[in-house]
C-alpha positions as CSV (number, residue, x, y, z in Angstrom):
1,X,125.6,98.4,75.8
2,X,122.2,99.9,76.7
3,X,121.3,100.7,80.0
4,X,117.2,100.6,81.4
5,X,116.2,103.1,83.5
6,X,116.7,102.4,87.2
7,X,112.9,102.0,88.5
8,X,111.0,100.1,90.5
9,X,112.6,96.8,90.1
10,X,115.5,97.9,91.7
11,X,113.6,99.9,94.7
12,X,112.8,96.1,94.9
13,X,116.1,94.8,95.4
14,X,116.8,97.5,98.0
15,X,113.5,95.8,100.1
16,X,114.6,92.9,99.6
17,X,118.2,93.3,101.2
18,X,116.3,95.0,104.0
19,X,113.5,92.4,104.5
20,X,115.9,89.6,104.2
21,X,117.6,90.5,107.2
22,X,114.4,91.3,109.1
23,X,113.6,87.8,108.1
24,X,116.7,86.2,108.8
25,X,116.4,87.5,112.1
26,X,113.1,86.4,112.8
27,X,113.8,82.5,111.7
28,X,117.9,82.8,112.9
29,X,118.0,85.1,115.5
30,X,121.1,83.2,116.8
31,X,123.1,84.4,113.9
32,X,122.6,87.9,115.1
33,X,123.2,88.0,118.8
34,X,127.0,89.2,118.0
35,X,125.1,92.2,116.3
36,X,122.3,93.0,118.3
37,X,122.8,91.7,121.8
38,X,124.3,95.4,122.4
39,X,122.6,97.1,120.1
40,X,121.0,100.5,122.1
41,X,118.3,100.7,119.4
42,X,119.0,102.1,116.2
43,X,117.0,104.2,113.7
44,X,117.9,103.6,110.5
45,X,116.3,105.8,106.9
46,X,117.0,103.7,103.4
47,X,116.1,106.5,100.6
48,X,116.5,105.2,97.0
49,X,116.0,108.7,95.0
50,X,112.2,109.8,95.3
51,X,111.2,106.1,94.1
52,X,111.2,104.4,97.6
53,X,112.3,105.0,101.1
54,X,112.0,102.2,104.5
55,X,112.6,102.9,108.1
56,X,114.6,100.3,109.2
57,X,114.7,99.5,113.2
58,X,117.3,97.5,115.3
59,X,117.7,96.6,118.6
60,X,118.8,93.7,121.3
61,X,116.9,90.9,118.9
62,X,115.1,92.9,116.5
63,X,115.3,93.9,113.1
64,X,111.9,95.5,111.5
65,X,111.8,97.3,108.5
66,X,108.9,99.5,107.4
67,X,108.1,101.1,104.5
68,X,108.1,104.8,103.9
69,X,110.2,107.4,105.6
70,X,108.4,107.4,108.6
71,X,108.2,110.2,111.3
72,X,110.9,111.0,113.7
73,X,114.4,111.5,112.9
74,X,117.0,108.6,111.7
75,X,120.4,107.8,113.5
76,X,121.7,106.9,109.7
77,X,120.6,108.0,106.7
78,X,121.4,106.0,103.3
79,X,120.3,108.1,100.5
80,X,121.2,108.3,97.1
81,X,120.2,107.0,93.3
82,X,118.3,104.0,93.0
83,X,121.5,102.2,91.3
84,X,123.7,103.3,94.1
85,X,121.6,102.7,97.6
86,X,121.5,99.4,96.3
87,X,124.8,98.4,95.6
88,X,125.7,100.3,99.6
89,X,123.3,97.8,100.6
90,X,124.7,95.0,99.8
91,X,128.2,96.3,100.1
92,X,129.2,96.4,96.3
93,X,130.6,99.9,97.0
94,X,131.4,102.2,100.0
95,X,128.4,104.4,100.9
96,X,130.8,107.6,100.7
97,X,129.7,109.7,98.1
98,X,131.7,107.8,95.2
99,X,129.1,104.9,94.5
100,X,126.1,107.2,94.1
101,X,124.9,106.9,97.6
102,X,125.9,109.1,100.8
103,X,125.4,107.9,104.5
104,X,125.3,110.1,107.1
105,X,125.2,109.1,110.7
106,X,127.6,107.3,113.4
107,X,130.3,104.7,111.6
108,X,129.4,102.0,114.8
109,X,125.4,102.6,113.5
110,X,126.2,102.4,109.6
111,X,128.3,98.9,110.6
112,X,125.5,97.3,112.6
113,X,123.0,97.8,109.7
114,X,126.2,96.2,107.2
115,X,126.6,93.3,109.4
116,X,123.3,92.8,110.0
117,X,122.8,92.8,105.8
118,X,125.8,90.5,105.1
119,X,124.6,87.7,108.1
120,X,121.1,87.8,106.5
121,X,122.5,87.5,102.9
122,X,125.3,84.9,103.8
């Protein structure tokens, strides 16, 4: 079996796991008061190898996701190979190192933007 390089279709699946929750929020925003009622505003930085990055942003009722890194520092970074940011994403594999895609920040910040994902894609 032959394998295509990872390009920008998949840097489109990892905007569209992002967006969908922005969305989801928007239109559903019941769905997500568990999550973000007590969110204190989160930073989040999605970086699928030097294809694509988004700047994703949480709080009480929000979820907005931009596109590019952005300025500023992250509270989570999710960085990694195309292939692997997008399976973390929507939490085909563990965003440790193993899948192709590290995470670095607070565990309670990394499970917001998880729960967040899996409401949204539900």
């Amino acid at each position: 079996m032959s394998h295509s390089p990872v390009g920008a279709p998949r840097a489109r699946g990892h905007r569209n796991a992002v967006t969908a929750a922005a969305c989801s929020v928007a239109e559903w925003g019941d769905y997500f008061a568990e999550i973000l009622d007590g969110s204190p505003g989160r930073t989040f930085l999605v970086r699928a190898g030097d294809e694509a990055a988004w700047r994703v942003r949480t709080g009480p009722g929000g979820f907005t996701v931009t596109d590019g890194a952005g300025d500023g520092t992250a509270d989570v970074t999710l960085s990694g190979s195309p292939e692997g940011v997008l399976r973390a994403l929507w939490n085909r594999a563990d965003a440790d190192g193993d899948g192709g895609a590290t995470t670095e920040g607070a565990p309670e910040a990394v499970e917001e933007l998880r729960r967040c994902i899996v409401v949204a894609t539900q």
